[in-house]
C-alpha positions in Angstrom: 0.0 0.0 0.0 2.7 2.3 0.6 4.8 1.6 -2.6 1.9 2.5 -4.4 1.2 5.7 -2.5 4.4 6.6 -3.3 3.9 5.9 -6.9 0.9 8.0 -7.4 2.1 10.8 -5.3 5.7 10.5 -8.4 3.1 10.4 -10.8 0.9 13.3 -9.6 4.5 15.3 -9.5 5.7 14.3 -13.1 2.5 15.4 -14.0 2.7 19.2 -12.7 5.6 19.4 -13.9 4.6 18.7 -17.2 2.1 20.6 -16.8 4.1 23.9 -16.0 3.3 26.6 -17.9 6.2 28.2 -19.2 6.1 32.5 -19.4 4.6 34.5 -22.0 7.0 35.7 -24.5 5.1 39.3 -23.4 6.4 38.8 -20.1 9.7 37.3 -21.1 10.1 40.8 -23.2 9.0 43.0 -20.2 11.4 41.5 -17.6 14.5 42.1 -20.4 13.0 45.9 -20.4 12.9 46.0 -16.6 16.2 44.6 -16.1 18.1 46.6 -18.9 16.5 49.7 -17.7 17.7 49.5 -14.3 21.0 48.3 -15.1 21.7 51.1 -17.4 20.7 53.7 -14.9 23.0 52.0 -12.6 25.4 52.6 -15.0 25.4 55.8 -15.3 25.7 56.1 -11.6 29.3 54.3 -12.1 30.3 56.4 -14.4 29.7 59.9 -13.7 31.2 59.3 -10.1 33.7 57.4 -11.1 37.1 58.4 -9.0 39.1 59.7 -12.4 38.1 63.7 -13.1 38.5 63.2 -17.2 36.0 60.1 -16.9 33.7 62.0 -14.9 34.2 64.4 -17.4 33.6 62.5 -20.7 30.4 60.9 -18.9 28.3 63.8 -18.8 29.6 65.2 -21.9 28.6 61.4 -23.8 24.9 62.1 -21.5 24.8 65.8 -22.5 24.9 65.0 -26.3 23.1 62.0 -25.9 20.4 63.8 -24.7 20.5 66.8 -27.3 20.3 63.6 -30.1 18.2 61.7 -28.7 15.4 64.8 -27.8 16.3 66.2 -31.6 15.4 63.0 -33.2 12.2 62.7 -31.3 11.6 66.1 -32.3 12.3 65.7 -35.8 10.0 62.2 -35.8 7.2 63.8 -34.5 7.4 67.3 -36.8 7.6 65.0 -39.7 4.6 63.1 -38.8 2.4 66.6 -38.7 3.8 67.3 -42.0 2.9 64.1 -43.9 -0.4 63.8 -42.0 -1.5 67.4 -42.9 0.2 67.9 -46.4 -0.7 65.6 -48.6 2.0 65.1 -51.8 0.3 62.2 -54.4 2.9 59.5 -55.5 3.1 60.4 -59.0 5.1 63.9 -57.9 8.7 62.4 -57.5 10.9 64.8 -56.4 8.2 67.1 -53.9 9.1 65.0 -50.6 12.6 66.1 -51.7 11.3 70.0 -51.7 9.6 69.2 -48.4 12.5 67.9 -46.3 14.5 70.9 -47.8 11.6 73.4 -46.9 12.1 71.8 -43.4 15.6 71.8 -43.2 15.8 75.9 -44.0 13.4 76.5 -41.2 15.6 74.8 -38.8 18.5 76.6 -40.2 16.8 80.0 -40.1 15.8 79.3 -36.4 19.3 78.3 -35.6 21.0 81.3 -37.1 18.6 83.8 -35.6 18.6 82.4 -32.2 22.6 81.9 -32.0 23.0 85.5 -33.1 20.5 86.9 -30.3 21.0 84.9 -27.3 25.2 85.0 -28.1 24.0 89.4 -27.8 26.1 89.7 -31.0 23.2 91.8 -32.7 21.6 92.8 -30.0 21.9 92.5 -25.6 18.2 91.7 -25.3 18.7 88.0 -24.4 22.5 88.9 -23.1 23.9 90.8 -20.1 25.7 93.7 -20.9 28.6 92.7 -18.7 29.9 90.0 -19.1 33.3 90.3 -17.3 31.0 91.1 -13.8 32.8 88.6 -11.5 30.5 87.8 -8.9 31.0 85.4 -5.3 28.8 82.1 -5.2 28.6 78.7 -3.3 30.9 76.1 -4.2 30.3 73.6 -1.6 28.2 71.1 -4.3 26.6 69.2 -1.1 24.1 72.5 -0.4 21.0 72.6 -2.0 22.0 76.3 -2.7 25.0 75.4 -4.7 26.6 78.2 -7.4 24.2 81.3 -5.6 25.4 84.1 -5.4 26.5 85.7 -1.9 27.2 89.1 -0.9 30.9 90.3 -0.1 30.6 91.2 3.4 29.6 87.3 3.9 33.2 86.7 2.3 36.4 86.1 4.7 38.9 86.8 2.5 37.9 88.3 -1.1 41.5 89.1 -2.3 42.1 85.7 -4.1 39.4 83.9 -6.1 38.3 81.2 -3.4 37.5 81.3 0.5 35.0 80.6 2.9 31.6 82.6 4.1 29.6 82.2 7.0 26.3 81.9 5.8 23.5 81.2 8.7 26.1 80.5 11.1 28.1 78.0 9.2 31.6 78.1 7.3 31.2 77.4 3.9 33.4 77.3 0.5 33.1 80.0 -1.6 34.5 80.9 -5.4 34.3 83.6 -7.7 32.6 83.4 -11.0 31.8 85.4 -13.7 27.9 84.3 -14.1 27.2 86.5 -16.5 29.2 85.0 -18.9 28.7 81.5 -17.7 24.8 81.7 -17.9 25.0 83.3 -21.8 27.7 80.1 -22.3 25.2 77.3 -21.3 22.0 79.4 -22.6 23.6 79.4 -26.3 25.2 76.1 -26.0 21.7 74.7 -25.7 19.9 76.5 -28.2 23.0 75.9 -30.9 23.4 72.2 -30.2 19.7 71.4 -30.0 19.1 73.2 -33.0 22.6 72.0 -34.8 21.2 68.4 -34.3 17.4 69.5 -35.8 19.1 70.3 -38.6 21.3 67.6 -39.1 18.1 65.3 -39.0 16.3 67.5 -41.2 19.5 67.4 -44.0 19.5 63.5 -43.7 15.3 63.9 -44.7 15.9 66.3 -47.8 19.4 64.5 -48.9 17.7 60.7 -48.1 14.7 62.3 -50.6 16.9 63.1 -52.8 18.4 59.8 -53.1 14.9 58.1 -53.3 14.5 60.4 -56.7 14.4 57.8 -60.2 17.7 58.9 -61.1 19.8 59.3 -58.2 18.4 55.6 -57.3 19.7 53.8 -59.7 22.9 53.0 -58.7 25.4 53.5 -55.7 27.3 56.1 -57.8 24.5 58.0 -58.4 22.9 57.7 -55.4 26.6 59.2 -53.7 26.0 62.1 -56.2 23.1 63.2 -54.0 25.5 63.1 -50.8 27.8 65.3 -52.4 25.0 67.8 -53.6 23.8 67.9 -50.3 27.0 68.9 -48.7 28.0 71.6 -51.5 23.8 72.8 -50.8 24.4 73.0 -46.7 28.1 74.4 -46.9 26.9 77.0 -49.1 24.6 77.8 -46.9 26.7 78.7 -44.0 29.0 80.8 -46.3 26.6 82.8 -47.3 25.9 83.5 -43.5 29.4 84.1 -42.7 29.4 87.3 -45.1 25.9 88.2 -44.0 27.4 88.3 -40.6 30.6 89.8 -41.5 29.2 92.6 -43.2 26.8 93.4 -40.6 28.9 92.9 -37.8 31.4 95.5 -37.0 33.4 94.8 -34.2 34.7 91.2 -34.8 36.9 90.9 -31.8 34.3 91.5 -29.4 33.2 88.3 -27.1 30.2 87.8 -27.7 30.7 88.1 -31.8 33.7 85.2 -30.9 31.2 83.0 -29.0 28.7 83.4 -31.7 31.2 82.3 -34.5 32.3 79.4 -32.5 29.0 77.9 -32.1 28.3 78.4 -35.6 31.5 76.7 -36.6 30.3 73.8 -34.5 26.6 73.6 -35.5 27.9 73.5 -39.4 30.4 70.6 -38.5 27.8 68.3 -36.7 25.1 69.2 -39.6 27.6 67.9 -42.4 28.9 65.4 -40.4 25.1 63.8 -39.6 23.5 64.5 -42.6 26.9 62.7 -45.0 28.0 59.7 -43.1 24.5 58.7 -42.8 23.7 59.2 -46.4 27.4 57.6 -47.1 26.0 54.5 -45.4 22.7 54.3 -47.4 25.2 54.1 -50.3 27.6 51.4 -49.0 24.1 49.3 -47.9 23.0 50.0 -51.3 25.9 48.4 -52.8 25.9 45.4 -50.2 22.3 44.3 -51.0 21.4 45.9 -54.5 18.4 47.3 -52.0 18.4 51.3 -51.2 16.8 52.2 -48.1 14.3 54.7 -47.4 14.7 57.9 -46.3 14.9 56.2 -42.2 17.0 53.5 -43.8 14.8 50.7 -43.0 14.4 48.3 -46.3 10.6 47.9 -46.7 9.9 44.4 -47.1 12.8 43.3 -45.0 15.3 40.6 -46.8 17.5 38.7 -44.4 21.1 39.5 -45.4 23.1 38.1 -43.4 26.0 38.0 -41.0 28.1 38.4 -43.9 26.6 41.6 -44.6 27.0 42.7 -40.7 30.6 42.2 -41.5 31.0 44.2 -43.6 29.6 47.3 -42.6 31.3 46.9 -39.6 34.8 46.8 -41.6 33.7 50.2 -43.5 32.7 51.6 -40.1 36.1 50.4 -38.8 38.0 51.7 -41.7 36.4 55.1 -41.5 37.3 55.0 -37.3 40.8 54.7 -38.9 40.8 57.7 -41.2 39.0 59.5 -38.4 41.6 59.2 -36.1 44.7 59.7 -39.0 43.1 63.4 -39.6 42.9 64.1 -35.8 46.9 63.5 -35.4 47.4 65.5 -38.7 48.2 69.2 -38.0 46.1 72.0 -39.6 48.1 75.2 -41.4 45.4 78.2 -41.3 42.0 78.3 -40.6 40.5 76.9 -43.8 42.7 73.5 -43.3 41.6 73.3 -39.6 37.7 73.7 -40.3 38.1 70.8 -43.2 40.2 68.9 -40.6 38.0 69.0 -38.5 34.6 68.9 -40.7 35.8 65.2 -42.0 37.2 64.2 -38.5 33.1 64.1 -37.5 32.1 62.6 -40.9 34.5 59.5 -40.5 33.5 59.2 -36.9 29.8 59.2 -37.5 30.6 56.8 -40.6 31.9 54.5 -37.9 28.4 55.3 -35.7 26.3 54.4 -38.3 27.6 51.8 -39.7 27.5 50.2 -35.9 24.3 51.1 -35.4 22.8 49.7 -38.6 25.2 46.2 -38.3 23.9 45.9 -34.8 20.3 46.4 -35.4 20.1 44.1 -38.4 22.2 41.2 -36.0 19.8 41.5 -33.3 16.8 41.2 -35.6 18.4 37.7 -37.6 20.3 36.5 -34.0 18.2 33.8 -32.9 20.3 33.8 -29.4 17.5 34.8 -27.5 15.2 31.8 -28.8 18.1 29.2 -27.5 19.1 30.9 -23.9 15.6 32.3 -23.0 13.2 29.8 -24.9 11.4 32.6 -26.1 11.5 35.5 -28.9 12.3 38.7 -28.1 10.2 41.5 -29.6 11.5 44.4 -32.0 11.2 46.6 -28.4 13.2 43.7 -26.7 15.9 43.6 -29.3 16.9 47.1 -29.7 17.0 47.7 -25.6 19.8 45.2 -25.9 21.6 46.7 -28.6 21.1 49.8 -26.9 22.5 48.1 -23.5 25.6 46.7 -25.3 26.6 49.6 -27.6 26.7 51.8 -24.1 28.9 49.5 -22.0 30.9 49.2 -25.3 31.2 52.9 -25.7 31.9 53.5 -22.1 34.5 50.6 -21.9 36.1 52.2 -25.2 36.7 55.2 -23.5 37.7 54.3 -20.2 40.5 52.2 -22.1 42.1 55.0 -23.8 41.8 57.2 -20.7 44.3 55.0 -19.1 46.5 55.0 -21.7 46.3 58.8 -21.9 46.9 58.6 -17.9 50.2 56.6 -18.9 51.4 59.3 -21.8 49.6 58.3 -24.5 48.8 62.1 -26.6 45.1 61.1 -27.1 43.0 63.9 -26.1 41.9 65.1 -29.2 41.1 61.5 -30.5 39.2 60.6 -27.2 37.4 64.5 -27.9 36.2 62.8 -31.7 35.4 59.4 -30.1 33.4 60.8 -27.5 31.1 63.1 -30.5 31.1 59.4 -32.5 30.3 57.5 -29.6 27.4 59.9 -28.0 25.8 59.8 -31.4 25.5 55.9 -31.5 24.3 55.8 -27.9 21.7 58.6 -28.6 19.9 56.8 -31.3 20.3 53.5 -30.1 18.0 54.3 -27.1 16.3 56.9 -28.9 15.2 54.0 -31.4 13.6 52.0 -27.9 11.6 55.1 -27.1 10.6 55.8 -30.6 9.2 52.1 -31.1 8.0 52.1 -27.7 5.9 55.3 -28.0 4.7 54.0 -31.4 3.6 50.3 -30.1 1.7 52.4 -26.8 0.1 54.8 -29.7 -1.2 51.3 -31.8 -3.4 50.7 -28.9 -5.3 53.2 -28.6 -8.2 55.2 -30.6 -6.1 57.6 -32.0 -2.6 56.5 -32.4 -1.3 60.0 -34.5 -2.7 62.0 -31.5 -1.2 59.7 -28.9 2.1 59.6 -30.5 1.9 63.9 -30.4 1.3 63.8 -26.8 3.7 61.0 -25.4 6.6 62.9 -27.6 6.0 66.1 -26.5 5.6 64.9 -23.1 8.9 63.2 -23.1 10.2 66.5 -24.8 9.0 68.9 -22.3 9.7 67.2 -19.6 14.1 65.9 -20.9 14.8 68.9 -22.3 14.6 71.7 -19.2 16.4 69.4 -17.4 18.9 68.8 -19.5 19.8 72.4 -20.2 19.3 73.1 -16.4 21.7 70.2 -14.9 23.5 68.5 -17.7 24.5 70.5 -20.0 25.4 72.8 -16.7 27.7 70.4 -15.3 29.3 69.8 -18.6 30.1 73.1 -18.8 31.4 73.3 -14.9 33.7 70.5 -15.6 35.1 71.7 -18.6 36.1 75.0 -16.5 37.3 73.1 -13.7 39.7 70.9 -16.4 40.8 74.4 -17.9 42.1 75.7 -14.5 43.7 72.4 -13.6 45.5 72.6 -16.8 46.5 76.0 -16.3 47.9 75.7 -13.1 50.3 72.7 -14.2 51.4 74.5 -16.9 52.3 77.0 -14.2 53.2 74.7 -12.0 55.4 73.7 -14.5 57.6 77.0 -15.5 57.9 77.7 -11.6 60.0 74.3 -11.8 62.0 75.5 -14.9 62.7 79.0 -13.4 66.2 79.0 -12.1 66.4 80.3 -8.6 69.6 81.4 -7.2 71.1 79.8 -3.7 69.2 80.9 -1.1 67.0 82.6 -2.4 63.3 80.6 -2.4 61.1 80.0 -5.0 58.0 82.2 -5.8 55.0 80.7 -4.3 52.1 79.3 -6.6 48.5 80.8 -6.0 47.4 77.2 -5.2 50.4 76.7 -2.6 49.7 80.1 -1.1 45.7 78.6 -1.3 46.9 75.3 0.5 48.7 77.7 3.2 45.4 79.4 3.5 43.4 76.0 4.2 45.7 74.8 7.2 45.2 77.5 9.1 42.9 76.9 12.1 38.9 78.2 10.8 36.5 79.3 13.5 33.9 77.4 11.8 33.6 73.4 10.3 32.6 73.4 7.1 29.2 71.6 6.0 30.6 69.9 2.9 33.2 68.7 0.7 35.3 71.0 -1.7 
């Protein structure tokens, strides 16, 4: 009796386990999401406190423009869906989604060139201070909630040098002194130009990918490279007709704000070319892989599988245009023509690389059938690209935290980790942006309205990355990079007190930051309420 017991109690067992429902691919896809999401905000933790000041550094500037890409490209998605819903073109008028993208593209330019010109105060101080030198004392202790506001110079101990302390509600804190003026204008037109830089990169890849999708230009690879070429010559002459709009109305070309404005204008017309020709350069090399051009969002409608082989290769062109990239970076440039070109195909290698990454990894991940054998289940499109997104990241990051040590050791690669960190924040950006933008359009399939739902989710998620972004992000970046100027300034200083020879007995000339350390040791009435 008890043998068989036993029996039908084994039974009874084999048969719930048999009988085990195994989980929904749905919920398979949603634990992936879960767990990639929180991992990669961990991540970011790491990084931007990581103990090294250049990684900290190169962090938030790989967030900053990560941000400005991915918010531009959501832009740019959801603008274009206004215009095809509300202006109609019929099929059999090749050439007019050309005209639109281009009509688009000069009314980002316009916005950009008007708002650089005004908020710089290089036509006019409404949008900038009038002083910009005015130095002013603020908080520096980054643990107060009332960090970089300004305080009055009684509160200040010692306002002879350019740091001390303040007793502010009874306790010692560290103050610094900054020229806000200046800084403010620095961060308000870095925002507007690299926001508005990246708008219009997206907007020349819509009119230049139209282009290419017009009968003749699509015939062949060669032709189709014709197009990137017109394109270029169309934007870069463009931005020289600018120039001697702006040098003709503009007097005084020394003053600052004329210098800031030209700077940012430089920049917004290398990251425009840059976007707009590598990723047209790739159509072309895709083109010639699979006989196939790809739309203007270069996705090839019905997809073909193509193969790892394919992957391959566009990761060897990507690689080999890394390469160049990184050849014209060690090259020196002889006047300022030959530095702006330097530069201008320094990004459009890099990107080359980015895209061509982005594209390999996005068609592996969709033929891959890795997931099926490790999880038992298929991922979904959403699924998929959160990985890629996931590995291209801790890819990037490792990248970069590998040729930080060997720039720690003496390797000369600043100005080659300064082009990798522009290639890599580009491939990060629209590998997550590509999650959100799939995301928001699955949530928008489900409901009544999906065009209105898609409006409202994307300018939601705009309104809400976008203030914070300029507020904290793109504020830090900037904070850093002024904090890496003045260490670099006071080693070079540091350095010719070392080569100045001193006679015997006579001593050396003290450094401001020796003369600062002096300062610190001396017994303070007060404890401080932070770290400096």
């Amino acid at each position: 009796g008890e043998e068989a017991a036993e029996g039908e109690e084994a039974a009874e067992g084999e048969e719930g386990e048999e009988g085990e429902e195994k989980p929904h691919e749905r919920d398979v896809g949603i634990a992936v999401m879960l767990l990639g999401s929180v991992g990669f905000v961990m991540l970011l933790f790491y990084v931007v406190n990581f103990p090294d000041d250049d990684i900290r550094r190169y962090a938030w500037r790989i967030v900053s423009t990560t941000i400005s890409i991915f918010t531009a490209v959501l832009s740019f998605s959801g603008i274009r869906e206004v215009s095809k819903k509300y202006i109609k073109i019929p099929e059999e008028l090749e050439g007019i989604e050309c005209v639109r993208g281009y009509c688009i593209f000069l009314i980002f330019f316009a916005i950009l060139q008007i708002a650089v010109k005004i908020v710089s105060g290089a036509y006019c101080d409404c949008l900038c201070p009038v002083d910009l030198e005015a130095a002013e004392w603020v908080i520096a202790d980054n643990l107060r909630a009332d960090f970089g506001h300004a305080v009055e110079e009684e509160q200040v101990r010692n306002s002879m040098g350019l740091r001390s302390c303040a007793v502010i509600e009874g306790v010692e804190v560290f103050v610094e002194k900054r020229y806000l003026n200046s800084e403010k204008t620095k961060r308000r037109l870095k925002a507007w130009a690299m926001m508005m830089a990246h708008l219009c990169g997206f907007a020349a890849i819509e009119a230049g990918g139209g282009l290419q999708q017009i009968e003749f230009f699509s015939e062949s690879p060669w032709k189709a490279m014709l197009a990137v070429i017109i394109n270029q010559v169309f934007i870069s002459l463009l931005f020289r007709a600018m120039d001697a709009c702006r040098w003709i109305t503009i007097y005084d070309h020394a003053d600052e704000r004329v210098v800031m404005c030209k700077e940012e204008i430089i920049e917004a017309e290398n990251d425009i070319i840059s976007l707009a020709t590598s990723f047209l350069t790739i159509q072309v090399v895709r083109f010639a892989l699979t006989g196939t051009l790809p739309n203007v969002e270069g996705l090839v409608e019905p997809y073909e599988t193509v193969g790892q082989e394919h992957n391959l290769m566009l990761l060897i062109v990507g690689a080999v245009g890394l390469a160049i990239s990184i050849v014209l970076v060690c090259v020196p440039g002889k006047g300022d023509w030959i530095t702006w070109a330097l530069h201008l195909y320094q990004n459009i290698f890099g990107m080359l690389f980015a895209w061509a990454t982005l594209w390999g990894a996005r068609t592996f991940m969709k033929e891959w059938d890795g997931p099926l054998q490790i999880l038992g289940a298929q991922l979904y499109p959403n699924e998929r690209h959160l990985v890629s997104a996931l590995t291209l990241s801790l890819c990037a990051l490792l990248i970069i935290r590998i040729l930080d040590c060997i720039q720690d050791l003496g390797g000369g690669f600043v100005r080659v980790l300064q082009n990798l960190i522009n290639v890599l924040s580009l491939l990060i950006g629209l590998s997550w942006e590509t999650c959100f933008e799939s995301g928001v359009a699955e949530l928008a399939m489900e409901t009544a309205n999906p065009f209105r739902m898609k409006m409202i989710l994307t300018i939601g998620a705009i309104g809400v990355v976008v203030p914070a972004w300029r507020w904290y992000v793109l504020a830090r970046v900037l904070d850093l990079e002024r904090k890496h100027e003045e260490r670099t300034l006071a080693k070079e200083q540091a350095s010719e007190l070392r080569e100045v020879q001193v006679p015997r007995g006579v001593s050396r000339p003290k450094s401001y930051q020796a003369l600062s350390m002096e300062q610190d040791e001396n017994p303070k009435s007060y404890r401080s309420s932070g770290l400096w």
